[in-house]
C-alpha positions as CSV (number, residue, x, y, z in Angstrom):
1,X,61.1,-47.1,-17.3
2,X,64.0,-45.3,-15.6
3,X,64.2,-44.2,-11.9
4,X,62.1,-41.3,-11.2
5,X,63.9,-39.0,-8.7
6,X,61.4,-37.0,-6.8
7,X,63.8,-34.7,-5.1
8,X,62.7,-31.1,-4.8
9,X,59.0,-31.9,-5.2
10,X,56.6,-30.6,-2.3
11,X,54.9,-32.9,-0.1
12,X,51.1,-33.2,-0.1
13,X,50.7,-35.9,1.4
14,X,52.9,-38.8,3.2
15,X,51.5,-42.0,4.8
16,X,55.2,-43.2,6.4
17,X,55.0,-40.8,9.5
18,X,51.4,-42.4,10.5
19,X,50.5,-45.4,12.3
20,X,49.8,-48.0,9.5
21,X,46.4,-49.1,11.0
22,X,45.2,-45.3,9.8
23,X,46.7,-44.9,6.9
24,X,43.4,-46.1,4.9
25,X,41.7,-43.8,6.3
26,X,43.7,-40.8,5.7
27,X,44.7,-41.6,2.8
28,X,41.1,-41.8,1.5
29,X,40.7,-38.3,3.7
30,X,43.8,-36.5,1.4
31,X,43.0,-37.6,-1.7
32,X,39.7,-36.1,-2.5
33,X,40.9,-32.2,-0.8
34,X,44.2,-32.8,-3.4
35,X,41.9,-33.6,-6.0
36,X,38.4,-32.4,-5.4
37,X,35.3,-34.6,-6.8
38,X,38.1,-37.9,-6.2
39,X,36.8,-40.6,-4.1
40,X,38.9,-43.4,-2.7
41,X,36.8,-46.4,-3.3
42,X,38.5,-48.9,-1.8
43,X,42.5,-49.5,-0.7
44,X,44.3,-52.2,0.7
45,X,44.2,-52.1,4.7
46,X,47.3,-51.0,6.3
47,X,48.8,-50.1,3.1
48,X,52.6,-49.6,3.3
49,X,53.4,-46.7,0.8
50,X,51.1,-43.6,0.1
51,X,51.9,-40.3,-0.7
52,X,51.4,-37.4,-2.7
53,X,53.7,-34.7,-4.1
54,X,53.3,-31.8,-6.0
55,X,55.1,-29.3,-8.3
56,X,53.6,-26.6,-10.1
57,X,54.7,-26.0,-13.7
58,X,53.5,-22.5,-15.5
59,X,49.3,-23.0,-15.8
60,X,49.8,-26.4,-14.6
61,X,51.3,-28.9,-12.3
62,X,53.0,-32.0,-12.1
63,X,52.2,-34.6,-9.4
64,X,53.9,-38.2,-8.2
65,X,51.9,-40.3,-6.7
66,X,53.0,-43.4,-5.3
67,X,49.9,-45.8,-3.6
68,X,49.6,-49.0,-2.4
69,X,46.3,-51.0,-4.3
70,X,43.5,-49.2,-4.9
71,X,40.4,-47.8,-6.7
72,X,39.0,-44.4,-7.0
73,X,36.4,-42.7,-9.3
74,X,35.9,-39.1,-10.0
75,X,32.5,-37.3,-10.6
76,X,33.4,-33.6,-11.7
77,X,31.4,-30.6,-9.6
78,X,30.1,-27.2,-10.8
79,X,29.7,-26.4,-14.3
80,X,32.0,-27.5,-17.3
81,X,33.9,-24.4,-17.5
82,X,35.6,-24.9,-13.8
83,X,37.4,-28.2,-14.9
84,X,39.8,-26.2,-17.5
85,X,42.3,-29.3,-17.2
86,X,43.1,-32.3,-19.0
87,X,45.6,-34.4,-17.3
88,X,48.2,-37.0,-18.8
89,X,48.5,-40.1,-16.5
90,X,51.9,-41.8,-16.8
91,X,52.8,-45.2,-15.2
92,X,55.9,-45.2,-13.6
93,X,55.7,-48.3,-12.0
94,X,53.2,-51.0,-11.4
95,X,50.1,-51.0,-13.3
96,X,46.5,-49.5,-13.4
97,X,43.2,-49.7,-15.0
98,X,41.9,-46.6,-16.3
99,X,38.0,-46.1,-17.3
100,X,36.4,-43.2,-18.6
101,X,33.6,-42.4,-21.7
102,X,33.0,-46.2,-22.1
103,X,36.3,-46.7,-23.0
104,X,39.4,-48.7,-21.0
105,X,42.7,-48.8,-21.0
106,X,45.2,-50.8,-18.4
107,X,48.6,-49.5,-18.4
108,X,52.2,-50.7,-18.0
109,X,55.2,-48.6,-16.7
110,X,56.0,-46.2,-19.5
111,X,52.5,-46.7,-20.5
112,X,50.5,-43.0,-21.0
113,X,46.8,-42.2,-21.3
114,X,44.5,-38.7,-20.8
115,X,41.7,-37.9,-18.8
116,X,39.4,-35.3,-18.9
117,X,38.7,-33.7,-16.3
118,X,35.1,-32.5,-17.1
119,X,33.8,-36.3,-17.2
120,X,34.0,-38.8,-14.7
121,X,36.4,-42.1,-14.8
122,X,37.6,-44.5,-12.5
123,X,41.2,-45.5,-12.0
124,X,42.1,-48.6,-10.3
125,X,45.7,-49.4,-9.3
126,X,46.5,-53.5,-10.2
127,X,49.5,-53.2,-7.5
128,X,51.4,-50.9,-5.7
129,X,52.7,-48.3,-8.9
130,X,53.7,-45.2,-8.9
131,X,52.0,-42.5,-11.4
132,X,52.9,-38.9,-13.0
133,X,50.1,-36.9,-13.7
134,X,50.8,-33.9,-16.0
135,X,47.4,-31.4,-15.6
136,X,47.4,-29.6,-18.8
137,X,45.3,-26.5,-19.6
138,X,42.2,-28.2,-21.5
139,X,42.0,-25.5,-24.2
140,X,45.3,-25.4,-25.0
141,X,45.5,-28.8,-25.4
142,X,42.0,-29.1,-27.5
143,X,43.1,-25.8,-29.8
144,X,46.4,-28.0,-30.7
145,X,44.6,-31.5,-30.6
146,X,40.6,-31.2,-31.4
147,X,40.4,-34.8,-31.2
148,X,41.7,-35.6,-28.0
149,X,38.6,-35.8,-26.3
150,X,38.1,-38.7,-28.2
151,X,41.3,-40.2,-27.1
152,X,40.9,-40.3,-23.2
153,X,41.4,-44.1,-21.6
154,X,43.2,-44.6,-24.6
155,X,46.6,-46.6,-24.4
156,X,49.1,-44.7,-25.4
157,X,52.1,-47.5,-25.5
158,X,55.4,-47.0,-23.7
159,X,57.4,-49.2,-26.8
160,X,56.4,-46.3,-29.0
161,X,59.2,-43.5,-30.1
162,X,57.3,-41.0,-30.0
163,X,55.7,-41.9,-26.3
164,X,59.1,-42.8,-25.0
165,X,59.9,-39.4,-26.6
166,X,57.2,-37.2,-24.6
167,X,57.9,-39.7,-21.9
168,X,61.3,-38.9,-20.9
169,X,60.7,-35.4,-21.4
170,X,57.8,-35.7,-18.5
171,X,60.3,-36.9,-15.7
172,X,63.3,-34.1,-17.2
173,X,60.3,-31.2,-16.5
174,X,59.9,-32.7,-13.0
175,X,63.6,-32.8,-12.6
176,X,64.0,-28.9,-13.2
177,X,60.9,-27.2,-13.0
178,X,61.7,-26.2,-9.8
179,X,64.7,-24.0,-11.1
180,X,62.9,-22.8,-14.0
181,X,61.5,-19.1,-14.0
182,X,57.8,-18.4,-14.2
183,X,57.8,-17.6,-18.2
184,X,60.2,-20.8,-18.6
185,X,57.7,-23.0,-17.4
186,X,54.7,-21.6,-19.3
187,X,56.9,-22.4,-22.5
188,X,58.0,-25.8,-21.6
189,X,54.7,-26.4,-20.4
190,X,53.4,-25.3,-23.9
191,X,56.1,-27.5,-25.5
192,X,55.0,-30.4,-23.7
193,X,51.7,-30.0,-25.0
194,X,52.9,-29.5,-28.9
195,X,55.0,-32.8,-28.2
196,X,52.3,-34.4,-28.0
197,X,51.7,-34.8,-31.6
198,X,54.6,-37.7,-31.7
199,X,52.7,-40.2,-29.3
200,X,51.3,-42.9,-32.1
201,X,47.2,-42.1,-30.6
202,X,47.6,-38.9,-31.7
203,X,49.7,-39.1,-34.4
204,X,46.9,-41.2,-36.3
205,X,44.8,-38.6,-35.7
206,X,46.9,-35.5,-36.9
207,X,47.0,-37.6,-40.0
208,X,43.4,-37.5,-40.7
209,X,43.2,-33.7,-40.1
210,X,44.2,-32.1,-43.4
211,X,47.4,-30.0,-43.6
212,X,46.0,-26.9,-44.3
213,X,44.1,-27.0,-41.4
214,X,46.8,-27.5,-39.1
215,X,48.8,-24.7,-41.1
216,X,45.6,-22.2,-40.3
217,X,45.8,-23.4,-36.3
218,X,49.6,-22.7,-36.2
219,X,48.9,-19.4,-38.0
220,X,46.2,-18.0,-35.9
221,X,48.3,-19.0,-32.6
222,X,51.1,-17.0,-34.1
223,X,49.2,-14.0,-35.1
224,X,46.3,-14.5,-32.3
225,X,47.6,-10.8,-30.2
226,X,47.5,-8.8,-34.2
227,X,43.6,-7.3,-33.9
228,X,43.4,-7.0,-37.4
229,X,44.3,-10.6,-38.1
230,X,41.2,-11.8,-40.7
231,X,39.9,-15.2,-42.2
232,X,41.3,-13.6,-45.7
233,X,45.2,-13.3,-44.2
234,X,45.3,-16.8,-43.2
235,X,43.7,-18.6,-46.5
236,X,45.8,-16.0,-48.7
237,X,49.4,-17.1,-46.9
238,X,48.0,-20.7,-47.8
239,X,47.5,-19.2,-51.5
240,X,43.7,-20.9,-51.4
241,X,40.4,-18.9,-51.0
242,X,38.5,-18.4,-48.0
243,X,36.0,-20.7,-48.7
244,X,37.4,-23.7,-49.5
245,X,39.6,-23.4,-45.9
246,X,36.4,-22.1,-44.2
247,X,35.1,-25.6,-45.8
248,X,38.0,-27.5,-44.4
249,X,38.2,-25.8,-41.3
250,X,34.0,-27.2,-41.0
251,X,34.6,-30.5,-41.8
252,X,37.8,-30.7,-39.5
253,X,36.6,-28.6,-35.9
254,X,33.0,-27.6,-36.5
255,X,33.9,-24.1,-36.7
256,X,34.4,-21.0,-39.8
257,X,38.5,-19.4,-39.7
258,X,37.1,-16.2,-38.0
259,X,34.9,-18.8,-35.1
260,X,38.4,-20.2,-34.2
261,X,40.1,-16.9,-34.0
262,X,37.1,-15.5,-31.9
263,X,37.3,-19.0,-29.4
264,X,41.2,-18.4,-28.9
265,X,41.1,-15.5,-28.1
266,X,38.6,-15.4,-25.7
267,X,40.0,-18.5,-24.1
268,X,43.8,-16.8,-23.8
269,X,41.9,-14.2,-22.2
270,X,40.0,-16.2,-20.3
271,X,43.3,-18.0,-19.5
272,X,45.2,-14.5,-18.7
273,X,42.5,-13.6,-16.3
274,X,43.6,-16.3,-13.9
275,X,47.1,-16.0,-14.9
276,X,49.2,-14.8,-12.0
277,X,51.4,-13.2,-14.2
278,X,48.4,-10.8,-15.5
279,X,47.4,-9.8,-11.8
280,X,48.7,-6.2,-12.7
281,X,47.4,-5.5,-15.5
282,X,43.3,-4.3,-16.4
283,X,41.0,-6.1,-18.0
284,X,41.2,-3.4,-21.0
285,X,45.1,-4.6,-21.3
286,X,44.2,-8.4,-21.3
287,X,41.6,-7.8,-23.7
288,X,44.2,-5.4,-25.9
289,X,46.6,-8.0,-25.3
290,X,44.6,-10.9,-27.5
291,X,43.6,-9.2,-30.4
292,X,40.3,-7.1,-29.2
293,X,40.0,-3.9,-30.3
294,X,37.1,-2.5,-28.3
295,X,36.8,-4.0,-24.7
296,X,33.5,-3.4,-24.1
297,X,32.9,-5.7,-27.5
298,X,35.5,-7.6,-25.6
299,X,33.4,-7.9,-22.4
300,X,29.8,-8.8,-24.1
301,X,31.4,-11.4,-25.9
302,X,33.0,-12.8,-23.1
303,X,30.1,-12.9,-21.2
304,X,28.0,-15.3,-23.9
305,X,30.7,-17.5,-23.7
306,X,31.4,-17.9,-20.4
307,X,28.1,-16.9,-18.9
308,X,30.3,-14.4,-16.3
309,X,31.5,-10.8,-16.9
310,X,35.4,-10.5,-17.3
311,X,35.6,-9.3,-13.7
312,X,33.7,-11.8,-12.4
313,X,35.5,-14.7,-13.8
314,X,38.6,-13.1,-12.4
315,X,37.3,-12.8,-8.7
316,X,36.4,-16.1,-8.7
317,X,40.1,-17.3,-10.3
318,X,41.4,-16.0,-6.8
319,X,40.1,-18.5,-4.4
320,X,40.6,-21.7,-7.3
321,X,44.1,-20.6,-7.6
322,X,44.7,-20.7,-4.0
């Protein structure tokens, strides 16, 4: 695993300017306000190294964070809907244990594995190692990758091309994000996320979706902002019938053709609502913006889904962005 050079990155959080007989203690203070619901468990006393640092990327962020032993769990707060990320955890140096849904993984520089946010886990680090953590937004992975949720704790090994691939990509984007505009990093955030697909865990499982399904997701995020985009459009550019991709579509996500246009586009909007790059704009425009025709339509379905009104859900996007 190459060098990672940490230059440019904001500081959260830096244990070399205190007095090393507090540095357990404020370490186990930080962690938990950088990452709420995180709780240090245990950590070696008068730890030498321990810090924190930060760089947002587009509707993400990349962190580096270097710590001396230790163990911490994480029980997620509020309801499902707040935890809107996944994070990819890659080991830089040293090693750590990572636990979550009955399922363990112990990772090895250039190791990788995911954690989802809206169940707990517990991470504990072997020795003193160094870790990138990539938050991702959760639906844009799971519209991409359905079956990554099954996947979390999971090794994804360094030795493989395609992890070495996404990998190396990771520590370029923390290189440069910093010098990337706002609309640069929400596409190579977006590229990270279709990347991916060439780590071997997920690869496997792309293989078991069938093509045409994959065709129809890559279809309906191209066409997602045309309102009259149907179920009909998408089987007839795969030259097969409605049915039989509604079938496949069933079998593969649970869901009909027209359920995963409707779940897209209210999660984009949902998505675009917290987006500080929307803060201009109505919620008539955002709802124009992702296919909906009729924004009052627009607003009662949003409202099943999310259990809050458009407006609502944007208020409360203020204070969690802060």
């Amino acid at each position: 695993m190459e060098a990672v050079n940490l230059e440019g990155l904001s500081s959260v959080v830096d244990l070399s300017g205190f007095d090393r007989a507090k540095r357990a203690d404020i370490w186990a203070g930080a962690a938990p306000n950088v990452f709420p619901g995180l709780c240090v468990q245990a950590i070696e006393a008068n730890p030498t190294i321990g810090a924190i640092l930060h760089r947002r990327v587009g509707p993400g962020a990349l962190f580096a964070v270097s710590s001396a032993p230790a163990e911490v769990t994480y029980a997620p707060t509020g309801s499902p809907e707040s935890h809107q990320f996944l994070t990819m955890m890659l080991q830089a140096e040293g090693s750590s244990l990572a636990t979550q849904r009955q399922r363990q993984c112990e990772m090895a520089p250039g190791d990788i594995c995911f954690i989802d946010e809206r169940y707990p886990f517990r991470l504990c680090g072997l020795d003193y190692s160094q870790l990138l953590l990539l938050r991702m937004p959760r639906a844009l992975v799971m519209s991409r990758f359905p079956d990554m949720e099954h996947l979390v704790a999971t090794l994804i090994p360094g030795r493989d091309a395609g992890t070495s691939l996404l990998a190396h990509t990771v520590l370029h984007l923390l290189r440069v994000a910093g010098d990337l505009r706002e609309a640069q990093q929400h596409a190579a955030m977006n590229a990270v996320i279709q990347l991916l697909g060439a780590t071997s865990g997920l690869a496997v499982e792309l293989e078991n979706v069938h093509w045409r399904v994959q065709k129809a997701l890559d279809y309906i995020e191209l066409n997602l902002s045309i309102p009259g985009l149907t179920a009909e459009q998408i089987a007839q550019a795969q030259h097969i019938s409605r049915r039989r991709l509604d079938q496949l579509m069933r079998d593969a996500l649970g869901v009909s053709i027209t359920g995963q246009i409707w779940n897209r586009r209210l999660q984009r909007a949902a998505d675009d609502l917290r987006d500080a790059r929307w803060a201009g704009a109505s919620i008539s425009q955002i709802a124009f913006a992702n296919g909906f025709e009729d924004p009052a339509h627009f607003a009662r379905a949003f409202k099943r889904r999310f259990e809050t009104t458009p407006g609502q859900w944007r208020a409360l996007a203020r204070p969690l962005a802060h």
